[in-house]
C-alpha positions in Angstrom: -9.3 52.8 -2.5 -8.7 49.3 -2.4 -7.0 47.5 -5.5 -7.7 43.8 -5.2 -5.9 41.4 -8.0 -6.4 37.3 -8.2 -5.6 34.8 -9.9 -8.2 31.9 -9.0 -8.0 28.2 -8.6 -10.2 25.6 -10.1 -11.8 25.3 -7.4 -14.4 27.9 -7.2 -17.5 26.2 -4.9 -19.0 29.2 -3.2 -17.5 31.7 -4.8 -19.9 33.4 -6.7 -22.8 32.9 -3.6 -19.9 34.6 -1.3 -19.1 37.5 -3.5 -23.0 38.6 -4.0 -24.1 38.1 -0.7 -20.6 40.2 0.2 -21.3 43.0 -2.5 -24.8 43.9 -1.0 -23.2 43.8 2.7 -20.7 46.5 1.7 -22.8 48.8 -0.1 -25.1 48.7 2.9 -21.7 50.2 4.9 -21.3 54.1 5.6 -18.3 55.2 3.4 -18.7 52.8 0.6 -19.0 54.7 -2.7 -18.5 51.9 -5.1 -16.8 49.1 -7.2 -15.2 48.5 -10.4 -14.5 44.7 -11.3 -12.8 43.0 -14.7 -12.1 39.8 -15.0 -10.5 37.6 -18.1 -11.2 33.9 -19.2 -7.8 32.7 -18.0 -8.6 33.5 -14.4 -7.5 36.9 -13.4 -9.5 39.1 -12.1 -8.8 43.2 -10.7 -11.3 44.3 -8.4 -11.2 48.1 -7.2 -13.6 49.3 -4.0 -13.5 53.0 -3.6 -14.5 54.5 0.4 -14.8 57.5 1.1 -12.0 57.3 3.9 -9.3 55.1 5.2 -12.0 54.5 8.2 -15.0 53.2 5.8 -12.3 51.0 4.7 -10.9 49.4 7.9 -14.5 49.2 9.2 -14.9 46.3 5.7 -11.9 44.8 6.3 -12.5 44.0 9.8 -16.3 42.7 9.0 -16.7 39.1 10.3 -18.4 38.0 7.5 -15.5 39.4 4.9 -13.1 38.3 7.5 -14.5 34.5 6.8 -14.4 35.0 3.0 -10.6 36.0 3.1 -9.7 32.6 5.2 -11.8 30.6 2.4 -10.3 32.6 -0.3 -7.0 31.6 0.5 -7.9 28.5 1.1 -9.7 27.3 -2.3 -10.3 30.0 -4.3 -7.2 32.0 -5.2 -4.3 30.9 -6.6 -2.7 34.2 -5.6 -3.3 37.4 -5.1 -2.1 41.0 -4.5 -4.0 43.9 -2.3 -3.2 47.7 -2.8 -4.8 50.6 -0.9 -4.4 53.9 -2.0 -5.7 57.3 -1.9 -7.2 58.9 -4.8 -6.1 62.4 -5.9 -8.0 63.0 -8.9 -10.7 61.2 -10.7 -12.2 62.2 -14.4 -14.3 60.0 -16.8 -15.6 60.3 -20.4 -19.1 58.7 -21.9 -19.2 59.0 -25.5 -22.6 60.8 -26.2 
C-alpha cells in the first residue's frame, strides 16, 4: 500500500490529463488492486494505491511514464508532499443496506 499526501500549487496545467491517463496505465499493471482518493477545496489531497505485493508496487514506481509525472509534480504541481508505503494486515468495511 502506498499512502500519497499533497498539498498542490496553483499551478495545476496537466494535472488532471496526467493523473487519468496515469490511473488507466496502472490498473492495466499485474498486482494493482485498487485506489482510494479524497481531496478538500483548500488543496490537499490523500491518495492510497493498494498492490498486491511490494513487487506490483516497485514495478509502478519505476514506470517511465509515472517516473515523468513525479519530476513534473515536483516541479509545478505540488506544493509538498509526503509518500508512505505499508503493508496491510487487516482490512474490513461496512455498506449501510
Amino acid at each position: 500500500m502506498a499512502v500519497f499526501t499533497t498539498v498542490r500549487t496553483q499551478v495545476q496545467s496537466g494535472f488532471s490529463e496526467t493523473d487519468a491517463h496515469l490511473e488507466e496505465l496502472v490498473k492495466n499493471l499485474p498486482g494493482y488492486l485498487g485506489m482510494d482518493h479524497a481531496q478538500t477545496p483548500g488543496g490537499l489531497g490523500i491518495t492510497v494505491s493498494y498492490f498486491r505485493d511490494a513487487d506490483a508496487l516497485r514495478q509502478w514506481r519505476t514506470t517511465a511514464e509515472h517516473r515523468a509525472a513525479q519530476k513534473r509534480g515536483r516541479a509545478d504541481w505540488y506544493e509538498s508532499y509526503t509518500l508512505h508505503v505499508a503493508k496491510v494486515e487487516r482490512s474490513r468495511g461496512f455498506t449501510r443496506p
